[in-house]
Structures are given as structure tokens and as C-alpha cells.
N, C-alpha and C positions, 0 to 999 in steps of 0.2 A: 781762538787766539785773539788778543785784545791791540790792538793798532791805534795809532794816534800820530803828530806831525814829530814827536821825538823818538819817534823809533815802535816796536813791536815787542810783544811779551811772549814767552814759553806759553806752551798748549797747554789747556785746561784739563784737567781731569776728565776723565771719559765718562758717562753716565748712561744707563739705558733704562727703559722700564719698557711694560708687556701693556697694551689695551686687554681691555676684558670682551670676550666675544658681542657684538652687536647682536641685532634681532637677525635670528636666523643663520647667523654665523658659527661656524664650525670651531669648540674650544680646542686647546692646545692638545697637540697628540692625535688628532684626526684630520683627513683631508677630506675637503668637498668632494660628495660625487652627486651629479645629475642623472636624477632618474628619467626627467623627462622636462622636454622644453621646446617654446613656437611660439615666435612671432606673427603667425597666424600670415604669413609674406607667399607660403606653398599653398593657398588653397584651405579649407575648409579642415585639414588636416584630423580629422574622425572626431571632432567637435559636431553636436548635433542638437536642432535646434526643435525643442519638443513642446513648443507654445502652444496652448489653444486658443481659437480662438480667429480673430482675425490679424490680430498685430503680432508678428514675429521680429525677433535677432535677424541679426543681417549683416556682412559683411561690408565695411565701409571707407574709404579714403578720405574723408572729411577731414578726421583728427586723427591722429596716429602717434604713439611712444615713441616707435621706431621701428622699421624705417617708413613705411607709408599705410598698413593697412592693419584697421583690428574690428575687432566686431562693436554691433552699434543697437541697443536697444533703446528703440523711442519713448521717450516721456508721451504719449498723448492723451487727447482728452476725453477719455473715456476708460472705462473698465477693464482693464486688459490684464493676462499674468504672460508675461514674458522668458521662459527659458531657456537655455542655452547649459547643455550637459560636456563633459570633456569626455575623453576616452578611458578608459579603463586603466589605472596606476597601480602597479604591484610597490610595496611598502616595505621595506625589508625589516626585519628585526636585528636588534645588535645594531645598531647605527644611528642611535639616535645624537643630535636633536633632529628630525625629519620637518621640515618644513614646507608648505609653497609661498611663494611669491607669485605678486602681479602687479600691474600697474592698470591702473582705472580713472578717468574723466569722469562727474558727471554734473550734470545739470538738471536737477530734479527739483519738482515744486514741493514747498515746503511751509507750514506754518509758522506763529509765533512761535508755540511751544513743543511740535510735533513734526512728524513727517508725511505729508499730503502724497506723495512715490513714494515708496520704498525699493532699494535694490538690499540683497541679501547672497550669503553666501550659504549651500549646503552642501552636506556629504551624503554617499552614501557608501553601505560596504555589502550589499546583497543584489550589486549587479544592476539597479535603478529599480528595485521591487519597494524599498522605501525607501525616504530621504529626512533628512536633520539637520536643522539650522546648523552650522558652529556657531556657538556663543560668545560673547564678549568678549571672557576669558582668555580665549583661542585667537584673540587676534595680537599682536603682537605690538604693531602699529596702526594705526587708521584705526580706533575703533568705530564701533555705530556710533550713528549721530543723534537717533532718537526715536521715538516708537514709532508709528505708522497709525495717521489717526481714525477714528471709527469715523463712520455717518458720510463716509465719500463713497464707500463700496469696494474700496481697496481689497483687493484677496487677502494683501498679506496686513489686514488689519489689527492691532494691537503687541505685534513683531517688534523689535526691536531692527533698524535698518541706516545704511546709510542713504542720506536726503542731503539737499541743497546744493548749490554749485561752486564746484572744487576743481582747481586747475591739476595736472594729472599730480598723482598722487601714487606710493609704492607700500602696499598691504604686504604683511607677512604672518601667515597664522602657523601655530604651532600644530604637526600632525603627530605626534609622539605616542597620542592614544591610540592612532591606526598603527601600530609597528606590527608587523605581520599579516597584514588584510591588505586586498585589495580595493582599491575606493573609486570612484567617481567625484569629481566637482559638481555642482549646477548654480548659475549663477543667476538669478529669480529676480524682473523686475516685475512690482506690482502697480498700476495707477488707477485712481478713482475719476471718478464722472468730472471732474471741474478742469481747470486752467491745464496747456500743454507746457512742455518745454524742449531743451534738446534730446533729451537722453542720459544713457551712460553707456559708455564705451571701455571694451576689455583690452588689454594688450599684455606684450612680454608674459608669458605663463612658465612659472618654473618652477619645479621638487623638485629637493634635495635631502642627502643624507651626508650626515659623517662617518667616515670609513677610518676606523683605527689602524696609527701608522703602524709599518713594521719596528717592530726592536731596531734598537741601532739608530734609526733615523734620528738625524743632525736639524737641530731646530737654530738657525741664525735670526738672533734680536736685532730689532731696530736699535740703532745707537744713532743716538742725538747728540751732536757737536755745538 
């Protein structure tokens, strides 16, 4: 309704329109469900930390998503592979789009052209017997930042990886190839012999699925006035 000092006019016509589903959001006619979720606040919660080596993940209160505590892998200065595995996620089929989320810090050393750390995400679906990058593709937002450069001694040298320092930040890849497999996450930092920095830190970890409503179900549009 339009107003001014001589008075006010009749209501405007009503108008509504629909968003189109975001990254990782459920399109119309299905409802969220969470398969699994932790702000890592309970404990270590079957998260498992399978680094070799001397430098492991760690749980930490330094920097946090929310509310105080996520895991923290050090950037240091030396040769180190970093991992940090999740628990075991059943995938359902029929329910797609399946996605996870997470939110991630990091502070990682980084060239002109390349990435001096690398942090990586991989899957696996034969129980941690092997593991596979996800690819670019698969990320939804945040992609990699850049490869992982040779000649430092990096593990995960010539990878594709996220590097350099990002204030936190919300990843979503798409899991739609697992529908029906069980999978594992592992979140893989690599560093080479040169410069330290702070790390990267994981927090909020969530899959999901869309779960088709029943018949009948009443969908209420936003209507903008």
C-alpha cells in the first residue's frame, strides 16, 4: 500500500515467485533429512585421526564455527600428511540430491601460482580399504584453490587442493554418485619442508538427503507485499 501526506491508496496486487534450490538444498516436493551431523562439542565423536608420522589432527578451541571447538590440522614446517577420517555414513538411494556440508578455516602456505599445503577432501566406499580425492566438479561451493606444488616434498604433490588464508568458509559437495553405498569422509592435510603457518580447522559436518513429500502435501509460497 502506497502512503504519502494526502492520504493512502488500495493494496497492490499480490505477487509471489518460488527461489530455485541453492547448493545443497532440497528442490520443491522434498523435505530435508539429516543423515548425520556434529559439531565435534561431544568429544571426538568416532571421528579418527590416522596421520602418520609425527604431526597429527587435534582437537582445538582456538577458532571455532560454533560454538567453541573443531578439529585443527597444523600447517608446519616440515613434511607431514595429515588425516583425519569420519565415521561410517549410510547413503540412502531415492533421495537424492545427497549432499554434505562443512565449514572450514584455513591458513595455509601458498605460492604465486600454486599451493605450497594442501588440504583435500576424499571419499571412500569399501570401509577405508581405499580412498579418492572428490573432484572439483563435486564441490558445489568453495572450490580448490590450486594444485599443490612439486619440489617441496608435499605427499599430496601435483593434487589439486585448497591453500592460502580464508576466513571460515561453508563447502558443499555433491554425494549423488554414493546413493546407496556407504562412505567414509578423510580430510588430508599435506605440507612440504619450507615456511609454517596456522593450519586448517574443520567444523559443523552435515549429510543430507531429500526425502519425497507425501501426496497431499500443501506447499505455502512466500508472498511479497
Amino acid at each position: 500500500i502506497a502512503e504519502n501526506p494526502c492520504g493512502s491508496e488500495n493494496y497492490s496486487a499480490v505477487f509471489h515467485f518460488r527461489t530455485r534450490p541453492g547448493p545443497g538444498d532440497c528442490p520443491d516436493g522434498t523435505t530435508p533429512q539429516t543423515l548425520y551431523q556434529t559439531d565435534f562439542e561431544d568429544g571426538s565423536t568416532g571421528w579418527v585421526d590416522t596421520s602418520t608420522g609425527t604431526y597429527h589432527w587435534a582437537e582445538s578451541t582456538v577458532r571455532a564455527h560454533s560454538p567453541e571447538t573443531a578439529w585443527l590440522g597444523q600447517a608446519v614446517a616440515a613434511i607431514a600428511d595429515q588425516r583425519l577420517v569420519s565415521p561410517a555414513i549410510i547413503l540412502p538411494a531415492g533421495e537424492a540430491p545427497l549432499s554434505l556440508s562443512f565449514w572450514h578455516w584455513r591458513a595455509l602456505e601458498a605460492g604465486a601460482s600454486s599451493c605450497t599445503d594442501g588440504a583435500i577432501l576424499e571419499v571412500s566406499t569399501n570401509g577405508g580399504s581405499s580412498w579418492v580425492q572428490v573432484p572439483t566438479a563435486r564441490l558445489l561451493t568453495d572450490p580448490y584453490d590450486g594444485n599443490v606444488r612439486t619440489g617441496v616434498f608435499n605427499p599430496l604433490a601435483g593434487k589439486a587442493a585448497w591453500c592460502g588464508s580464508v576466513d571460515w568458509t561453508w563447502s558443499v559437495v555433491d554425494l549423488d554418485v554414493y546413493a546407496g553405498q556407504t562412505v567414509q569422509f578423510r580430510f588430508r592435510l599435506g605440507t612440504g619442508n619450507t615456511g609454517s603457518a596456522e593450519g586448517w580447522y574443520l567444523d559443523d559436518v552435515r549429510v543430507q538427503s531429500c526425502v519425497a513429500e507425501a501426496p497431499g502435501s500443501i506447499f505455502l509460497p512466500v508472498i511479497v507485499r
